[in-house]
GULO-867734 format. One record per residue (C-alpha): chain; residue number from 1; x negated, y, z negated. Coordinates in Angstrom, 1 decimal. Layout:
<zazas>
> A,NUM,X,Y,Z
...
</zazas>
This chain:
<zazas>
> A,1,29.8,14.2,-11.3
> A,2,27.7,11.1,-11.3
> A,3,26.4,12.1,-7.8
> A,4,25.6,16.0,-8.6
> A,5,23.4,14.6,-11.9
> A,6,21.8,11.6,-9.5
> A,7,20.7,14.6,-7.3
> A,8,19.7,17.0,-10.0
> A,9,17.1,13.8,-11.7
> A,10,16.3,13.1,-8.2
> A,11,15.0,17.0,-7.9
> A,12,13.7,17.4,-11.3
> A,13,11.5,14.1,-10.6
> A,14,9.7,15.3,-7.8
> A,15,8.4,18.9,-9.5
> A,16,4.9,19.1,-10.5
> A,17,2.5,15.8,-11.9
> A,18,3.8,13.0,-13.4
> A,19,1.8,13.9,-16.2
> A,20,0.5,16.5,-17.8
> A,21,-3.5,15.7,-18.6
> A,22,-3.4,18.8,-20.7
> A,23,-2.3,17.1,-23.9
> A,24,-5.6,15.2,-23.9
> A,25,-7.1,11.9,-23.3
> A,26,-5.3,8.9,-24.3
> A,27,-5.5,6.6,-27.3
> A,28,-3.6,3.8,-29.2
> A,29,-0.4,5.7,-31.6
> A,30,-1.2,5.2,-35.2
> A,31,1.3,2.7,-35.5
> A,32,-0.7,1.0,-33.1
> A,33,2.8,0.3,-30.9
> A,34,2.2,3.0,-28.2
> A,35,-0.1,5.3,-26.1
> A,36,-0.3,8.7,-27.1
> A,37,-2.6,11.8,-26.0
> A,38,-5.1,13.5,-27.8
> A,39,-2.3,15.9,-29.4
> A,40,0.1,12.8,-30.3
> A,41,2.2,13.2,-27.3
> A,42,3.5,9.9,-26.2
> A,43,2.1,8.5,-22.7
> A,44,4.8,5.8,-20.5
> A,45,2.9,4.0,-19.1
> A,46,4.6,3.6,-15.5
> A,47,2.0,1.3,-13.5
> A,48,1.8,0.2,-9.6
> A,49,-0.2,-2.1,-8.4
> A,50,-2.8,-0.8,-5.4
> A,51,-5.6,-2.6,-5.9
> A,52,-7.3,-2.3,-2.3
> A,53,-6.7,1.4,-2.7
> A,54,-10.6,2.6,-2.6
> A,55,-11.4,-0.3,0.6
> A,56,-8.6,0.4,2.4
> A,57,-7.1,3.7,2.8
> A,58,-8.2,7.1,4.6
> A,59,-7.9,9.7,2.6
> A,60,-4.8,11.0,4.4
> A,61,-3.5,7.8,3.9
> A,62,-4.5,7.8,0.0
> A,63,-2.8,11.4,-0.2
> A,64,0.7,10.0,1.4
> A,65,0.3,7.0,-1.2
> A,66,-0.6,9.3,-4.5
> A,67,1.9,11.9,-3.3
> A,68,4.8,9.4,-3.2
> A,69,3.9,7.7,-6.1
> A,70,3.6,11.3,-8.1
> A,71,7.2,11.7,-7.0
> A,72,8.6,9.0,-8.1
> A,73,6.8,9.9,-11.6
> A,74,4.7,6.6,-11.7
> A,75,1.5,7.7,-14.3
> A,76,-1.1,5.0,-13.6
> A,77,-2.2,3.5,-10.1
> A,78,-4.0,0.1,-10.5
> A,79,-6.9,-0.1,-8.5
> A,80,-10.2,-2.3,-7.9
> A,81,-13.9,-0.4,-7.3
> A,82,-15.6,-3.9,-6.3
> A,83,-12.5,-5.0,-4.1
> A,84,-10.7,-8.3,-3.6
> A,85,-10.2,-8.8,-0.1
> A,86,-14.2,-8.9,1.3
> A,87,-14.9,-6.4,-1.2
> A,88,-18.5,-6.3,-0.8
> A,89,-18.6,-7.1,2.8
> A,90,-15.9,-5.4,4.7
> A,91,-16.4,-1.8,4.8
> A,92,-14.0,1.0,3.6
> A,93,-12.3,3.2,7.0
> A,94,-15.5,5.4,6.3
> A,95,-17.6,2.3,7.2
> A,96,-19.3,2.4,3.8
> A,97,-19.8,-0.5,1.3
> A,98,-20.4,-0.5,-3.1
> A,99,-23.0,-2.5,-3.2
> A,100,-26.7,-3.1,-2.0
> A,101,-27.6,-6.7,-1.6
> A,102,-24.8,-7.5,-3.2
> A,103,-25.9,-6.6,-6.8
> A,104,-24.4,-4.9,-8.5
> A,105,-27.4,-3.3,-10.1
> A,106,-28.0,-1.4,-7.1
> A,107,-24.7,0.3,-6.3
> A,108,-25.2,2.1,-3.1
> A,109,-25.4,5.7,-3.7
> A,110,-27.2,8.3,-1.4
> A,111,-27.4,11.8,-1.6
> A,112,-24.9,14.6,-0.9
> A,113,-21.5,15.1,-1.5
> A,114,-19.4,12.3,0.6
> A,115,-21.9,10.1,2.1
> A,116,-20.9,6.7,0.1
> A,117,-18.4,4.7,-0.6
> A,118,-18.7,6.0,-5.0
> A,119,-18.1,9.5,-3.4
> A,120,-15.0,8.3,-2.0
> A,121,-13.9,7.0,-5.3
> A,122,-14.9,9.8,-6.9
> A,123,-12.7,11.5,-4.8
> A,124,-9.4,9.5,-5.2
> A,125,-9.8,10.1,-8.8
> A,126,-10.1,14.0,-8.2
> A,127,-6.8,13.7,-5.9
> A,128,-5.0,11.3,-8.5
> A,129,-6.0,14.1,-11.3
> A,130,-4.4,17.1,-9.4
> A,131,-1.0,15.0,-9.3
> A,132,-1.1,14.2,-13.1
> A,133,-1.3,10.5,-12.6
> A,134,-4.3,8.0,-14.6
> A,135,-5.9,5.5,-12.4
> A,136,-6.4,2.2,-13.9
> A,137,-9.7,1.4,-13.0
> A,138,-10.8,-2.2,-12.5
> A,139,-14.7,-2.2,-12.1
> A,140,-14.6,-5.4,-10.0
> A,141,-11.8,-7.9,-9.2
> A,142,-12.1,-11.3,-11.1
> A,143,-13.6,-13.4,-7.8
> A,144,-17.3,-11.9,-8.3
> A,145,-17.1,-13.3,-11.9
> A,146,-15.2,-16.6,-10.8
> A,147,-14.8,-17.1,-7.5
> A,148,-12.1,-20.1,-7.7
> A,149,-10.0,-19.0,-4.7
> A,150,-10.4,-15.6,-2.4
> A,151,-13.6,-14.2,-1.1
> A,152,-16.2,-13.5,-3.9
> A,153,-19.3,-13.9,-3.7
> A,154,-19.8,-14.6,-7.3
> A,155,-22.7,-12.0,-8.2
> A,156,-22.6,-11.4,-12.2
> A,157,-24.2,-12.6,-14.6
> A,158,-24.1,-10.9,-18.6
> A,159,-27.3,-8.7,-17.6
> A,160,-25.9,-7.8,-14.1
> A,161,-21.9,-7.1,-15.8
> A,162,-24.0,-4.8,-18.6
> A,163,-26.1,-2.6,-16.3
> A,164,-22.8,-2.2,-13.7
> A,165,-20.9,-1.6,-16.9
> A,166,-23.2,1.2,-18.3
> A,167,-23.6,2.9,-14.5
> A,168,-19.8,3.1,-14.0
> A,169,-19.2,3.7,-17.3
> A,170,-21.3,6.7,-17.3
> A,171,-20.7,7.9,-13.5
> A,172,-16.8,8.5,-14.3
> A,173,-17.1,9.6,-18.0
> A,174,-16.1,12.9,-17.9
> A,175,-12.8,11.8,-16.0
> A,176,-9.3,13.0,-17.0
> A,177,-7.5,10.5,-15.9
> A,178,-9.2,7.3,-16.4
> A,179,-8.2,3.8,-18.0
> A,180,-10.2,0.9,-17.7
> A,181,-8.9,-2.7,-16.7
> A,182,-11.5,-5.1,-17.3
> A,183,-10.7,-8.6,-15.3
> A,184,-9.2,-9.2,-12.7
> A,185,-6.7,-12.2,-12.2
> A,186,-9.3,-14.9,-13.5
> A,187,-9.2,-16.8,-16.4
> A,188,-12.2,-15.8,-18.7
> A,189,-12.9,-18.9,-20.2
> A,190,-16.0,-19.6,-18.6
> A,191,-17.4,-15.9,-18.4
> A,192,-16.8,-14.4,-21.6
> A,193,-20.2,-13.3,-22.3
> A,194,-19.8,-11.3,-18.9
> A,195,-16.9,-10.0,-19.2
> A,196,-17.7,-9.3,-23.1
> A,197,-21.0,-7.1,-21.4
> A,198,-19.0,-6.0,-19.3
> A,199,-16.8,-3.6,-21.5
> A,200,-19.7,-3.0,-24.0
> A,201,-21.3,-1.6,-20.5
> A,202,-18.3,0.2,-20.1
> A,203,-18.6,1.8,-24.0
> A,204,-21.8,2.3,-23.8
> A,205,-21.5,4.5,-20.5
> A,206,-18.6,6.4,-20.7
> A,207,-19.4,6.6,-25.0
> A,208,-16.0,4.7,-25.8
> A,209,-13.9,8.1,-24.1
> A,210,-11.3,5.5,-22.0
> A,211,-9.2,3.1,-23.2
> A,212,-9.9,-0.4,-21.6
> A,213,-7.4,-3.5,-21.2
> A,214,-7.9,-6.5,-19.5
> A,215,-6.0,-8.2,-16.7
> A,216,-5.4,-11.9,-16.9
> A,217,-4.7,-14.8,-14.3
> A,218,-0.5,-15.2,-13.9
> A,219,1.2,-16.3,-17.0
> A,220,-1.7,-15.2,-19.5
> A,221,-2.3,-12.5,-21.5
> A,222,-5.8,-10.6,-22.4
> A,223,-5.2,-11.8,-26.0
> A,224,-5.9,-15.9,-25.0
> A,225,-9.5,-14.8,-25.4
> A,226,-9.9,-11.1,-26.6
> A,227,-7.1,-9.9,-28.7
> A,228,-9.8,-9.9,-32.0
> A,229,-12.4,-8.0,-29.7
> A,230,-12.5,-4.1,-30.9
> A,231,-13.3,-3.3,-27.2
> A,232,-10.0,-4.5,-26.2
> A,233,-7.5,-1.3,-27.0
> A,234,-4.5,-2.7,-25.6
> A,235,-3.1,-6.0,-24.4
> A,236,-1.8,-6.8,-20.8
> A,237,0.2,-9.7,-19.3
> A,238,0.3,-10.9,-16.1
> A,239,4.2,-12.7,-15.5
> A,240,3.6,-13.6,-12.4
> A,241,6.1,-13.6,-9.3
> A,242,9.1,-15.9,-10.0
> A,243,12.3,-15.2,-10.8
> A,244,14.1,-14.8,-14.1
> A,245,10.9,-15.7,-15.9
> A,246,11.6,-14.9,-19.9
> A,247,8.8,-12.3,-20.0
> A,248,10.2,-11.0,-22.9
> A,249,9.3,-13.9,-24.5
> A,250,5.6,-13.3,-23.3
> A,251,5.9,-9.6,-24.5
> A,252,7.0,-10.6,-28.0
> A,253,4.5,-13.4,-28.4
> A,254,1.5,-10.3,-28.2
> A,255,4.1,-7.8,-30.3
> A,256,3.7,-10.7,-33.0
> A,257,-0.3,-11.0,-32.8
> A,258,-2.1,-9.4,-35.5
> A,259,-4.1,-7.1,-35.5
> A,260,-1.4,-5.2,-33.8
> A,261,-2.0,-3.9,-30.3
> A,262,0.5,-2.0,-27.8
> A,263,1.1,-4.8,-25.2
> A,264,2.3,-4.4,-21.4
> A,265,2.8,-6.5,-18.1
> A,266,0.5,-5.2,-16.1
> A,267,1.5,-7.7,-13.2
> A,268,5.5,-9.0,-12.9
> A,269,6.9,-10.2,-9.8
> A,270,6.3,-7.8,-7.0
> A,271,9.0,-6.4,-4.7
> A,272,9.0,-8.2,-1.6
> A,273,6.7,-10.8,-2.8
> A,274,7.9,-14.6,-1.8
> A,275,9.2,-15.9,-4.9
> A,276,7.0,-18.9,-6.5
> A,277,4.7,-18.0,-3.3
> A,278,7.1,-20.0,-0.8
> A,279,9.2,-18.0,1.6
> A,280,11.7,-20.6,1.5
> A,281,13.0,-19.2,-1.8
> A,282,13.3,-15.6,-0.7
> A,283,11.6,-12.2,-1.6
> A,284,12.1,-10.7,-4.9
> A,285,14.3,-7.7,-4.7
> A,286,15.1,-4.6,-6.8
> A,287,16.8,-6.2,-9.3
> A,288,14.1,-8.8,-10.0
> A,289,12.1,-5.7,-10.5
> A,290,14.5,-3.5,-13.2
> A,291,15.3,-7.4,-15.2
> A,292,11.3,-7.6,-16.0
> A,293,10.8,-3.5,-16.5
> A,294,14.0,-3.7,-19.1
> A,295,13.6,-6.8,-20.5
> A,296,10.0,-6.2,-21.3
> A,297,9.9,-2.3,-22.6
> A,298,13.1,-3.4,-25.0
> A,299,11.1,-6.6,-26.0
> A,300,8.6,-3.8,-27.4
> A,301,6.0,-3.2,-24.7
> A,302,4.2,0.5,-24.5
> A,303,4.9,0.4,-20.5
> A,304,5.2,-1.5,-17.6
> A,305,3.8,-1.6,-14.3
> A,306,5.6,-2.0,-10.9
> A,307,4.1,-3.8,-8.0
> A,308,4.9,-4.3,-4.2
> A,309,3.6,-7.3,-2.3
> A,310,2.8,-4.9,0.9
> A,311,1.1,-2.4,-1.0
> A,312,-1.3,-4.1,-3.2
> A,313,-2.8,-5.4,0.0
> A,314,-2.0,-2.4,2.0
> A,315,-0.9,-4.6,4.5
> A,316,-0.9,-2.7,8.6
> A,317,-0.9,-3.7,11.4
> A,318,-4.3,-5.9,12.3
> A,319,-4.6,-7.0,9.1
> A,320,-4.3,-10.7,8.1
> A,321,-1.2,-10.8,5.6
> A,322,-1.9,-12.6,2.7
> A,323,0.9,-14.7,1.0
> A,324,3.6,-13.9,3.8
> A,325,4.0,-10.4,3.5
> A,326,5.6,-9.1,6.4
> A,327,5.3,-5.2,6.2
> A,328,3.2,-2.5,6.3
> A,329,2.7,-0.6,3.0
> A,330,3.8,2.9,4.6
> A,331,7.1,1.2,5.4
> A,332,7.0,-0.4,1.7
> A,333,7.0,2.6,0.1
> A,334,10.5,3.5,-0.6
> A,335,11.6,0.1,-1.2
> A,336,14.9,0.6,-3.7
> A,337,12.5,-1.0,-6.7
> A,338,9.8,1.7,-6.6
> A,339,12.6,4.5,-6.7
> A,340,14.4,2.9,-9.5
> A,341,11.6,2.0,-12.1
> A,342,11.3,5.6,-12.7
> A,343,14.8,5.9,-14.6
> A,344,13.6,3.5,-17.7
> A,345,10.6,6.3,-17.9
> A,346,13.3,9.3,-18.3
> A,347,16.0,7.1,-20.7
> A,348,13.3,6.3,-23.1
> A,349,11.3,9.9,-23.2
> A,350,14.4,11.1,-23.4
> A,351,14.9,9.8,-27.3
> A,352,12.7,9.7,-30.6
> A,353,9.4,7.9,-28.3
> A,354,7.6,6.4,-31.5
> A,355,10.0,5.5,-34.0
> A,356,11.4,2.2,-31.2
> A,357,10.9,-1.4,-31.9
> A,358,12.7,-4.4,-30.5
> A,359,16.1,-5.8,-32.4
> A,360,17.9,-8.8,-31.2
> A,361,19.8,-8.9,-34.4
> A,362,22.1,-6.2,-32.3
> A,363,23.7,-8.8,-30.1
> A,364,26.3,-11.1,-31.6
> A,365,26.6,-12.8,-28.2
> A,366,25.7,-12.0,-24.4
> A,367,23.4,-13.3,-21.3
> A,368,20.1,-12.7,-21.7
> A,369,20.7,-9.0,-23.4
> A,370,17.7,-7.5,-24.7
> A,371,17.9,-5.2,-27.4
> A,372,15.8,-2.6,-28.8
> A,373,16.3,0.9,-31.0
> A,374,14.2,3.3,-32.8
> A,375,15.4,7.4,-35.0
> A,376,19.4,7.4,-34.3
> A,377,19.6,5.3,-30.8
> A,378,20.1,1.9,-29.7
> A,379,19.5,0.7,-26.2
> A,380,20.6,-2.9,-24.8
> A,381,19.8,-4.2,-21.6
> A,382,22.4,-6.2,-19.8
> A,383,21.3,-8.1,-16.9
> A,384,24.0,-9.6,-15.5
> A,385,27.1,-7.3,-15.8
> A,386,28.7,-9.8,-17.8
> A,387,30.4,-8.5,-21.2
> A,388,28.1,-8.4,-24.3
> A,389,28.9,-8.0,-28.2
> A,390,27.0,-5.9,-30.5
> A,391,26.4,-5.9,-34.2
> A,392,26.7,-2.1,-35.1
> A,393,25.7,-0.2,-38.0
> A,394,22.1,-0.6,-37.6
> A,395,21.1,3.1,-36.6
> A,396,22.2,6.2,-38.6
> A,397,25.3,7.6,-38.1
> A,398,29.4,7.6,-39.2
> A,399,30.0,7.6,-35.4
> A,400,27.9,6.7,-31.9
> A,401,28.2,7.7,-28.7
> A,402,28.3,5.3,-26.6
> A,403,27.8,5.2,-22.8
> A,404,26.6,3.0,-19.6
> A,405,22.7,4.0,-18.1
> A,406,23.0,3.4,-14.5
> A,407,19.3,1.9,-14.5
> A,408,19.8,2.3,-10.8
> A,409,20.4,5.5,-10.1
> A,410,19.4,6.9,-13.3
> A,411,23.0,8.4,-14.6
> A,412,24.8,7.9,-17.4
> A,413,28.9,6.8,-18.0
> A,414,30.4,8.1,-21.1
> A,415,32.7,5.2,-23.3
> A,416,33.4,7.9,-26.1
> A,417,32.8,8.1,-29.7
> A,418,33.4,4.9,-31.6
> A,419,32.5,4.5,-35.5
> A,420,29.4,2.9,-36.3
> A,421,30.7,-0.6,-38.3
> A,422,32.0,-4.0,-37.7
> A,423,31.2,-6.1,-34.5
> A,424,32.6,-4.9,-31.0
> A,425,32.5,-5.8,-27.3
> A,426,31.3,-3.9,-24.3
> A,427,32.1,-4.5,-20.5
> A,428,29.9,-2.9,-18.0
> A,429,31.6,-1.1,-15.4
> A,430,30.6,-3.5,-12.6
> A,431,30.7,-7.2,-13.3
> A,432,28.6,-7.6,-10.3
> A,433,25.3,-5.3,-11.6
> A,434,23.0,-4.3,-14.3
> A,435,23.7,-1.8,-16.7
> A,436,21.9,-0.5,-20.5
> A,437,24.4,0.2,-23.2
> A,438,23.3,3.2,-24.9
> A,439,24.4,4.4,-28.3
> A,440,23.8,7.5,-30.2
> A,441,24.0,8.7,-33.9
> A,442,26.7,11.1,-32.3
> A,443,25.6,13.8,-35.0
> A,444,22.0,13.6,-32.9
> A,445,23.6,15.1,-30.1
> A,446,20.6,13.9,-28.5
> A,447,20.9,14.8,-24.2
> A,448,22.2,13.3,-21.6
> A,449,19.2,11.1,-20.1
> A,450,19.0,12.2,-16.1
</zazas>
């Protein structure tokens, strides 16, 4: 039975876009916890890192990628217009580059339908929009603000981040299926007026119809220096890629902040990525991926995003690996992580979306658990397989039904019906793995997540 419903979620995922863009653009829930569309429905939030996406890939290339990734039911591919690796240099496999003279108050544009390297933009947005999926649009990665390490060249300035703001902003207005990230992996310490223009570029082009976030340097947060900035709609972290890092910690620091914002991790460690950057250590794996994903969505975050270390690069054959990676991203892309991440999407659509916060005062005692519930459901994530104690009566309900989420495979083991009192112990099914304890107000009846 747990093999015939693995099969039927695997079927069920891969049938039409991973979302559907006719419930309207997005914007922040009223309890300013979530993402929602335009008619209230609640957006996940299911991220992966391709930043060198518009420099790097054909477009039969980009189809395999988007098609994979619609699939697997991610909703929003991270990518970078003003790219990191030689961005402004290196062409795109069309043999076109974004800028003129590298400013970026002359982006270069000519006319006619697919002559420039905008048109082929324009068209990965088009093919991301017929597969239901957002794409999280950086206008330029961090080094052309602050170079610090990479490529750059540094080329903004306030004015120069303004006018490039305003173009873009305006040039992809009328998009579907658009978020902006402002940043890109730089502290903005020194550059706040530009990356301040920046977004009121963005705004002022695109008349404040996309969301915008920013993305931070590893092991900040966009609220160090803009949590009080209206521009800023939603909070993202960057964890980094090390091992067993308490993200939720990280997560629950920006849950705290006031105003409140939805918060997310826009960057955890990446599958396949060297952990701490040294080989030596090893290469995160799948579970590294599901201990951030859970650990962070039950610590309260609106989403998470995936990453892989070959595919952010979109590392083949010729190319000069940066950081060790030792793949191509064709061969990365059914890495166990990227197939898995899409189970925490279903288990949590698949209950009351709005109504969940994070509760640690559900576990009396267990290793690292993370805990979170919301209308007639808990959820507790156990990392390590090891048994955990829970303090019930905190949902509604005479009686739960409890069960073990395979956050692997995406099924679900059935415990039975238990009353809803006292303190009790659970022991996953496998001392040796991961599992989420889930318990329902049994008078829900709410489905069987799949």
């Amino acid at each position: 039975m747990t093999m015939i419903l693995a099969l039927l979620g695997l079927l069920a995922a891969q049938e039409g876009p991973s979302v559907d863009l006719r419930h309207g653009d997005l914007r922040v829930s009223e309890n300013r916890r979530f993402l929602v569309h335009a008619d209230g429905t609640p957006f996940f939030w299911l991220g992966d890192t391709a930043w060198e996406l518009f420099h790097r890939l054909t477009k039969e290339e980009t189809e395999r990628y988007l098609e994979n990734r619609r699939a697997k039911r991610f909703t929003v591919i991270q990518a970078v217009a003003l790219a990191e690796l030689d961005g402004l240099h290196a062409p795109n496999p069309d043999g076109r580059r974004p800028l003129l003279d590298d400013d970026p108050t002359r982006p270069d544009v000519k006319e006619g339908p697919d002559n420039d390297y905008w048109d082929h933009v324009d068209w990965v947005l088009k093919k991301a929009e017929e597969k239901g999926i957002f794409i999280g649009l950086l206008p330029t990665w961090g080094d052309k603000v602050s170079k610090m390490w990479g490529v750059g060249p540094e080329v903004f300035t306030p004015e120069k981040a303004r006018a490039y703001g305003k173009w873009i902003g305006a040039r992809y207005r009328d998009a579907r299926n658009l978020i902006w990230i402002n940043g890109g992996d730089r502290p903005a310490d020194k550059s706040l007026e530009v990356w301040r223009a920046l977004a009121a570029g963005l705004k002022e082009g695109d008349g404040g119809r996309h969301l915008i976030t920013f993305h931070p340097p590893g092991g900040r947060s966009s609220s160090a220096w803009f949590h009080g900035d209206d521009w800023l709609d939603l909070n993202m972290l960057q964890t980094g890629h090390k091992r067993d890092h308490d993200s939720a910690a990280r997560v629950d620091a920006d849950y705290r902040r006031e105003p409140t914002k939805p918060v997310l991790d826009g960057e955890p460690t990446y599958e396949d990525h060297p952990l701490a950057f040294k080989p030596e250590n090893g290469y995160a794996v799948a579970i590294d991926v599901r201990k951030y994903l859970y650990w962070d969505l039950f610590a309260g975050a609106c989403g998470h995003t995936y990453g892989c270390h070959n595919i952010w690069q979109m590392m083949a054959p010729g190319r000069k690996p940066i950081s060790w990676a030792h793949a191509s991203w064709s061969d990365s892309l059914d890495l166990p992580g990227a197939g898995q991440v899409r189970h925490a999407r279903a288990l949590l659509e698949s209950r009351p979306y709005l109504s969940r916060v994070p509760d640690q005062s559900l576990v009396s005692a267990g290793d690292r658990v993370r805990a979170t519930r919301g209308d007639g459901y808990a959820m507790l994530y156990v990392p390590t397989g090891k048994p955990l104690t829970v303090v019930l009566g905190k949902i509604s309900g005479e009686s739960l039904a409890a069960g073990w989420f395979d956050p692997r495979e995406g099924t679900y083991q059935a415990i039975g019906t238990i009353p809803n009192s006292g303190i009790r112990e659970f022991t996953p099914p496998d001392a040796d793995l991961d599992w989420v304890l889930l318990l329902d107000d049994a008078s829900r009846k709410f489905p069987t997540p799949k």
